[in-house]
GUKOL-53052 format. One line per 10 residues: number of its first residue (from 0); their letters; for each residue x, y, z of C-alpha. Coordinates in Angstrom, 1 decimal. Layout:
BEGIN
NUM) A) X,Y,Z  ... .
//
This chain:
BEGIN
0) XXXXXXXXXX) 7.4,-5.1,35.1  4.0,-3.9,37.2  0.8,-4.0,35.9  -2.2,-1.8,36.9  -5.2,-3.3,36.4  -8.7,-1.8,36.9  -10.5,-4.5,35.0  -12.8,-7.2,36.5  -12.5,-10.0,34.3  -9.9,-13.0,33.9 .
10) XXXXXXXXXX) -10.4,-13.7,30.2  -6.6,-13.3,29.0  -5.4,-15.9,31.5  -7.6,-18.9,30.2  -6.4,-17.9,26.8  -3.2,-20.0,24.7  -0.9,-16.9,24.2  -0.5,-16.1,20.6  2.2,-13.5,19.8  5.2,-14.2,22.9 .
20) XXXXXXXXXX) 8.0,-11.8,23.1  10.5,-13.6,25.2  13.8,-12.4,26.5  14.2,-9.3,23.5  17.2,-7.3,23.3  18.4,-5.7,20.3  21.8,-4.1,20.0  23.5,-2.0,17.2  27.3,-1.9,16.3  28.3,1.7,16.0 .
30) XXXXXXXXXX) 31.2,3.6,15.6  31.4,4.5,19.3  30.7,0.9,20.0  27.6,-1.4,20.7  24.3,0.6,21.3  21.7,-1.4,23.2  18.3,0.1,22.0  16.2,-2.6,24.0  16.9,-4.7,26.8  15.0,-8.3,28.2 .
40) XXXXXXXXXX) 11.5,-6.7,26.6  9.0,-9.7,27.7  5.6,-9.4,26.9  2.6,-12.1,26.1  -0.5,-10.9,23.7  -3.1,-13.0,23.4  -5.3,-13.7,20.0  -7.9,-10.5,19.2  -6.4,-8.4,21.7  -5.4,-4.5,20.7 .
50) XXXXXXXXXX) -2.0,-3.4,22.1  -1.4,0.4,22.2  2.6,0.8,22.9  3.2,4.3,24.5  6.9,6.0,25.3  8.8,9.0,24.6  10.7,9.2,21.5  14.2,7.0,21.3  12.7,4.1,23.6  12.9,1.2,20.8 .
60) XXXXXXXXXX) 9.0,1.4,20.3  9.4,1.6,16.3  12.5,-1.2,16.8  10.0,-3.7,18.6  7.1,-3.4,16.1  9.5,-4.2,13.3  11.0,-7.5,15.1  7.5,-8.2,15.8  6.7,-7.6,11.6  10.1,-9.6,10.6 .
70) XXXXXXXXXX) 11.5,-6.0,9.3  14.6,-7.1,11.8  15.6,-9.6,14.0  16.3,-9.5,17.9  20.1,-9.5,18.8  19.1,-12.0,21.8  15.5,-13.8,22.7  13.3,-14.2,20.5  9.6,-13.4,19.2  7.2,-16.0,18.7 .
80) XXXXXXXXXX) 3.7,-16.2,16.9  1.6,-19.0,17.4  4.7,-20.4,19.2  6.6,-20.5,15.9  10.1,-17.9,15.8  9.3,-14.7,13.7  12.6,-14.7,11.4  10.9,-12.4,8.6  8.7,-10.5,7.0  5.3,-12.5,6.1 .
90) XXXXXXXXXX) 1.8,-12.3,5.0  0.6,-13.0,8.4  1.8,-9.7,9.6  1.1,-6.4,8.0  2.5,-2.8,8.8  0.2,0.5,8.7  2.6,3.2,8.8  2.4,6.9,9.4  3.5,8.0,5.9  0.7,6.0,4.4 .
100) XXXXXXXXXX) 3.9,4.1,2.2  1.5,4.6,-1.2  3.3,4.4,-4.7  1.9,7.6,-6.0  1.5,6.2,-9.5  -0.7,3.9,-8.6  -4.9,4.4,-7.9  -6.1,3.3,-4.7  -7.0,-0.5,-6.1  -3.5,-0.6,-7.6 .
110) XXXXXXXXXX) -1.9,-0.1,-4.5  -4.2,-2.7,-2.8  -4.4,-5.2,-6.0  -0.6,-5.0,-5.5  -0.5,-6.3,-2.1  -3.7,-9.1,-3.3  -1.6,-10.2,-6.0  1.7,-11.1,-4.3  -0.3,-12.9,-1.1  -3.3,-14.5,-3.1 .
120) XXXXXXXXXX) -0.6,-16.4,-6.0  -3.5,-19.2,-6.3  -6.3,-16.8,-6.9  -8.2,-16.1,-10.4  -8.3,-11.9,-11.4  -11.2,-11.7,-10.8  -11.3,-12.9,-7.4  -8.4,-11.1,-6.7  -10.5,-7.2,-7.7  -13.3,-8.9,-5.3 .
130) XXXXXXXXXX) -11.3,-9.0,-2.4  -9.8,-5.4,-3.3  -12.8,-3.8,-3.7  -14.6,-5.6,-0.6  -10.9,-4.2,1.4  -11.5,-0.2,0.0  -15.3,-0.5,0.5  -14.8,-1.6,4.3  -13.0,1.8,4.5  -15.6,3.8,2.7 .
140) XXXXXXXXXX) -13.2,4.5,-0.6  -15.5,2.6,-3.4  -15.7,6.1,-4.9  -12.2,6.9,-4.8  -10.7,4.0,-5.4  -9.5,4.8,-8.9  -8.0,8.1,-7.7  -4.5,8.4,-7.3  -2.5,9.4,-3.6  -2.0,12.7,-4.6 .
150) XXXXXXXXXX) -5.9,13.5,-5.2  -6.8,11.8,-1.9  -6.5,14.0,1.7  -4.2,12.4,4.1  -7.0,10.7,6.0  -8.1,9.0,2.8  -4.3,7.8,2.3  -4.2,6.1,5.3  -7.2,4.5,4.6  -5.8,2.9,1.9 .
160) XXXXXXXXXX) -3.0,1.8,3.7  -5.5,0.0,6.1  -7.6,-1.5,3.0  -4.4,-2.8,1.6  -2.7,-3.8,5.5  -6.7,-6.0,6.0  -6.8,-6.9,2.0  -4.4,-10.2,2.9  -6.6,-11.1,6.1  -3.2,-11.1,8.2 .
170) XXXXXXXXXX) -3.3,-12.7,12.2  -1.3,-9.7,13.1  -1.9,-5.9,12.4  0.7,-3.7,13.3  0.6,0.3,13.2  2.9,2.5,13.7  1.5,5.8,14.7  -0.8,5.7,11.8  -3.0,8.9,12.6  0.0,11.3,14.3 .
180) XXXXXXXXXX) 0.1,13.1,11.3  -3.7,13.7,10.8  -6.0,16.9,11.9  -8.0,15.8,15.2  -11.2,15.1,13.6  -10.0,13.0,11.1  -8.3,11.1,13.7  -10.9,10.8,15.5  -13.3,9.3,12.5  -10.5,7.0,11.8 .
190) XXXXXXXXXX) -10.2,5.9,15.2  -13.7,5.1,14.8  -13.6,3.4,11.7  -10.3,0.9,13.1  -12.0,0.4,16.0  -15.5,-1.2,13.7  -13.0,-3.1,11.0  -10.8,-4.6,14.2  -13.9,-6.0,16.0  -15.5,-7.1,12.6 .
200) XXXXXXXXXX) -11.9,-9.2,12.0  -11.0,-9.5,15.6  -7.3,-9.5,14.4  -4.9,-9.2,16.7  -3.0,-5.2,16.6  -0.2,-4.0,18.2  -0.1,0.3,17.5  2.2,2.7,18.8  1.2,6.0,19.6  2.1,9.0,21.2 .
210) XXXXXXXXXX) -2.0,9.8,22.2  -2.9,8.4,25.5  -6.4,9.4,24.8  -6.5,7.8,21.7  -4.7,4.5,23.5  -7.2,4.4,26.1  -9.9,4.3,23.6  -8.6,1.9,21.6  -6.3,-0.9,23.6  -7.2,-3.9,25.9 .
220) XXXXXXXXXX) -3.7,-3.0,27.2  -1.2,-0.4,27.2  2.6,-1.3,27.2  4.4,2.0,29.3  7.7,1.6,28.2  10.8,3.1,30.0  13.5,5.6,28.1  16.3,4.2,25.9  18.9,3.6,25.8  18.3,-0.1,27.0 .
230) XXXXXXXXXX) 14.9,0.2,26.9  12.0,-2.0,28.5  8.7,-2.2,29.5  8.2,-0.7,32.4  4.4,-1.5,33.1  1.2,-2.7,31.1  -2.0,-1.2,31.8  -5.5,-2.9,31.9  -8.0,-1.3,30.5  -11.8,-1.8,31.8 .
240) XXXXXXXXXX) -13.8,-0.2,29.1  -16.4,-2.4,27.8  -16.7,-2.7,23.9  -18.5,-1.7,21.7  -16.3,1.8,22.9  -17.9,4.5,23.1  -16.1,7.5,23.7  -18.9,9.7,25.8  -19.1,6.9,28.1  -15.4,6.8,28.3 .
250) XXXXXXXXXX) -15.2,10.3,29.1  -17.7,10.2,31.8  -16.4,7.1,33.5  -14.3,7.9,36.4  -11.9,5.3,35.8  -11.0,7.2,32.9  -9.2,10.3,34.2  -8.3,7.6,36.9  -5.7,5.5,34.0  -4.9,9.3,31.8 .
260) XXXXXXXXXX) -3.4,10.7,35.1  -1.9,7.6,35.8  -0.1,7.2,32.5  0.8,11.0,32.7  2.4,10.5,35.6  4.8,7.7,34.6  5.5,10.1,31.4  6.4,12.9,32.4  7.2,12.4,36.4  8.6,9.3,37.1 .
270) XXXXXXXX) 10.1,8.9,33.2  10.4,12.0,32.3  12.9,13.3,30.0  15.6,15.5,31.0  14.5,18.6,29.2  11.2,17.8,30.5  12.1,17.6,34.1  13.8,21.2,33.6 .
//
């Protein structure tokens, strides 16, 4: 695994490492036999940092974020958080995914209380609707929050996905292409808004996406992984921007079209699919 690294700091490496994926392989028993979907993924996050996962489609990036939330377990090695084995789901790890996962009969602070109740056992009512309506109001849905999915636009579903995801205070935030299915300007705002709830948390994320502009605005790192089957990470790329982000500056820094090429390269040259290569 190479790493390219444009940054001019050492913080990480006088950092504890806090989420430690060791030795991952995960295998699948079909009826053509066993199907290896990833093979020796290795990878150290440290606490606070944001992860963006990029690949093409079929390269185990959706399988590795559900070992890492407890969804499933690896078929050898083994993932770690705070040096303890992740062997299921848990409060301390909560998924934002792409299709919002809302109960439509529920309002906003339904499907948030929801979440509040089942974590927060020990806690009276009423600071239980605190905590949901402090979680909707650091998304900007106080107005909405009695309104159900189906009156909300997609970018205010997903918002409430990452009210209810924050609502439990988890150590790890894990998304899964949350804004692919959202218009560019929405994604955009939202990108914005994660970006201002992550550094007033400082949780630690780990997000897959497809966007290498929206990775390189967002990540510390960016794990390039290769194509499945027996998939692995290939490289992890530094990134240098300084944060607050802002993404003018981004835009403008040379070191920005420097890492895009870069990353387009090992997408669609050196790891490019075979329809793509065509």
């Amino acid at each position: 695994m190479q790493t390219l690294d444009l940054t001019d700091n050492n913080q990480k490496k006088n950092q504890d490492p806090f989420l430690v994926i060791d030795g991952v392989s995960k295998v699948y028993q079909t009826a053509r036999g066993p199907y290896t979907v990833l093979e020796n993924v290795n990878l150290t996050v440290y606490e606070g940092e944001f992860i963006c996962v990029i690949g093409h489609s079929g390269c185990g990036k959706s399988t590795l974020l559900n070992m890492v939330a407890g969804f499933n377990r690896p078929t050898a090695g083994e993932i770690c958080l705070k040096s303890k084995p992740i062997l299921r789901p848990g409060p301390d790890r909560m998924v934002v995914f792409q299709n919002y996962s809302l109960l439509p009969w529920m309002s906003a602070f339904e499907n948030v209380y929801l979440a509040v109740k089942q974590v927060y056992t020990d806690k009276s009512k009423e600071e239980k609707t605190k905590i949901v309506k402090d979680s909707l109001a650091l998304v900007g849905l106080t107005e909405a929050m009695n309104k159900k999915p189906k009156q909300l636009s997609g970018g205010m579903r997903q918002r409430v996905s990452i009210a209810r995801a924050l609502s439990i205070r988890p150590e790890v935030l894990i998304l899964d292409e949350p804004f692919g299915a959202l218009d560019v300007m929405t994604r955009e705002e939202l990108q914005e808004e994660l970006l201002s709830i992550w550094r007033a948390n400082r949780v630690t994320a780990m997000m897959i996406t497809h966007d290498i502009d929206e990775a390189l605005f967002l990540a510390d790192r960016i794990v390039l992984m290769s194509n499945g089957p027996a998939a692995h990470i290939a490289e992890v790329v530094d990134i240098p921007f300084s944060r607050p982000r802002n993404r003018k500056a981004i835009s403008d820094d040379p070191r920005y079209y420097t890492l895009r090429n870069y990353i387009l390269e090992f997408l669609y040259s050196r790891f490019a699919l075979a329809d793509e290569a065509e």
